[in-house]
Every structure is written in structure tokens, then in C-alpha cells.
C-alpha positions in Angstrom: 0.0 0.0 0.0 3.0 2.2 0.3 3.8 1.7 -2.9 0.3 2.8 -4.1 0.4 5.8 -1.5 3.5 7.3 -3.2 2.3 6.6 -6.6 -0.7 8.9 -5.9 1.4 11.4 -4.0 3.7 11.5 -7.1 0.9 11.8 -9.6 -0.6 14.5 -7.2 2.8 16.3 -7.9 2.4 16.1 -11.5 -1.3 17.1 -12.0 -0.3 20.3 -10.2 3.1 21.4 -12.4 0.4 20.5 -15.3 -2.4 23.0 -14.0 -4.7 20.3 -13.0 -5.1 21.2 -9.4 -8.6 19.6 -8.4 -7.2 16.3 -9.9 -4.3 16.4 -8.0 -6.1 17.1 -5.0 -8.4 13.8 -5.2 -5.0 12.3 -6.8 -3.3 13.3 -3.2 -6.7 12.2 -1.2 -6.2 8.6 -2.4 -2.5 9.1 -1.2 -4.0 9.5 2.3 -6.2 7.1 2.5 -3.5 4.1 1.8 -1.2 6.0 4.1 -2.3 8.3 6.4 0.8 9.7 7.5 2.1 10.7 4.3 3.3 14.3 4.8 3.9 15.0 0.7 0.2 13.8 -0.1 -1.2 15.8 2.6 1.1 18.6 1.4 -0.1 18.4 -2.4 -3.8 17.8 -0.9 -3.4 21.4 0.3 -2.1 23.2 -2.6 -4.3 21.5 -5.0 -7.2 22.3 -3.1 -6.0 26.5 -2.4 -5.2 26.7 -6.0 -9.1 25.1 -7.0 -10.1 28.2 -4.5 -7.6 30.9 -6.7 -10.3 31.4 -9.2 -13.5 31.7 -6.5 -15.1 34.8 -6.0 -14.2 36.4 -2.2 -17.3 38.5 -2.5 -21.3 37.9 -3.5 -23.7 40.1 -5.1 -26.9 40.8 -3.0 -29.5 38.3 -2.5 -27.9 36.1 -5.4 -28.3 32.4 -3.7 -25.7 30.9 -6.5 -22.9 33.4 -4.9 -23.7 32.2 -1.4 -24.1 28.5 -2.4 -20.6 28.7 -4.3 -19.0 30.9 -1.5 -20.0 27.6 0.9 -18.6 25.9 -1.3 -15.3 27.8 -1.3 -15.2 27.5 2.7 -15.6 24.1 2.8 -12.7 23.8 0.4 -10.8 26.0 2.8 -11.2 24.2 5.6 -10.1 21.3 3.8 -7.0 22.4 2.5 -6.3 24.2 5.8 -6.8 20.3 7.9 -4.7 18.7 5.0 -2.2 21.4 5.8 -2.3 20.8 9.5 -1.9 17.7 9.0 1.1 17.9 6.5 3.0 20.5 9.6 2.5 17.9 12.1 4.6 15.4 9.9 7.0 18.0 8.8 6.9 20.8 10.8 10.6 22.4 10.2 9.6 22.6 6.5 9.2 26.1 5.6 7.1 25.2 2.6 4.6 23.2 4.4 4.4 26.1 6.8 3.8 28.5 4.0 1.2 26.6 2.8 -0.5 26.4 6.3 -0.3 30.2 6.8 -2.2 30.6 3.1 -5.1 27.7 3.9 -5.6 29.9 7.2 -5.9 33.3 5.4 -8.2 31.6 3.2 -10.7 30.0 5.2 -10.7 33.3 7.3 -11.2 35.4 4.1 -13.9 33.2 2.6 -15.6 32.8 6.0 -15.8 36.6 6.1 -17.3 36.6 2.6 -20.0 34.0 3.9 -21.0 36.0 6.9 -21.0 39.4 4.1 -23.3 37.4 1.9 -25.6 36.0 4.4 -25.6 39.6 6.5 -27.0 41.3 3.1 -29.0 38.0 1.5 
């Protein structure tokens, strides 16, 4: 199962230099689930899933439903990137990247959750 683990994690790697971020974010979820532990997978889980959320809108028009529905979306994203990122400084937390990554999965979920209280303050 390592085997397999790393095989994802590697293909995660490669679906993200190719632009291909959401696939390399389930590619890097199938890393986790044979190994759980596997600080790279969790590492490309989290920048696969931040760089699905580069192209979501941080603001919604009001009393437009979609916007809210898609800015729920986007948090729940967040939070999942920002866990996966946790998870990949526990494992290797003198790594500067992974800490980078961590600090950009907290600015995001606290940005988008601001946009979901905005939206829902003015729906």
C-alpha cells in the first residue's frame, strides 16, 4: 500500500506542475487514505485544493443564492486544504514550505468565512 500511497502522491505532484489542481487534490486524497501519514500527499492535498479556491469569487452580489451557495462551497474547500495542511506540519513541521502553505489555507478559510457571513448579513 505504500507503494500505491506514493504513486498517488507522485501523480498529485504532476497534475499540479500541469495545472490540473482539483485532480491532484483527489489524486493526493487517495494518497491519504493508503497512508495516512504521508506528509507529501497531505502537502499536495493542500495546494491543490488552495489553487481550485484561486479562481473563486471572495465576494457575493446581493441576495444572489448561487454566490452564497458557491462561497459555501469555497469554505468548505478552505477548511479542507487548511486540515490537510495541518496535518502535513505535524509530519514535517521544520519545513518552511509546508508552513507556508499552512499560513495561506488559514488566510483563506478566514477570508472566505468573512465573505459567507458578508453574503448571508446582506442576502
Amino acid at each position: 500500500q505504500i507503494e500505491a500511497a506514493t504513486l498517488q502522491s507522485n501523480r498529485a505532484l504532476v497534475l499540479l506542475k500541469a495545472g490540473h489542481p482539483a485532480e491532484a487534490a483527489q489524486a493526493a486524497a487517495a494518497a491519504l487514505s493508503l497512508e495516512p501519514r504521508n506528509a507529501k500527499a497531505a502537502f499536495r492535498r493542500a495546494q491543490g485544493l488552495l489553487e481550485t479556491l484561486a479562481s473563486t469569487p471572495s465576494r457575493s452580489r446581493p441576495g444572489d443564492h448561487g454566490s452564497i451557495a458557491a462561497l459555501l462551497d469555497a469554505e468548505r474547500t478552505a477548511l479542507e486544504a487548511f486540515r490537510a495542511a495541518e496535518l502535513a506540519a505535524s509530519l514535517e513541521s521544520k519545513d518552511p514550505k509546508v508552513s507556508e502553505v499552512l499560513q495561506r489555507a488559514r488566510a483563506k478559510v478566514e477570508e472566505v468565512a468573512a465573505a459567507v457571513r458578508e453574503a448571508q448579513a446582506s442576502a
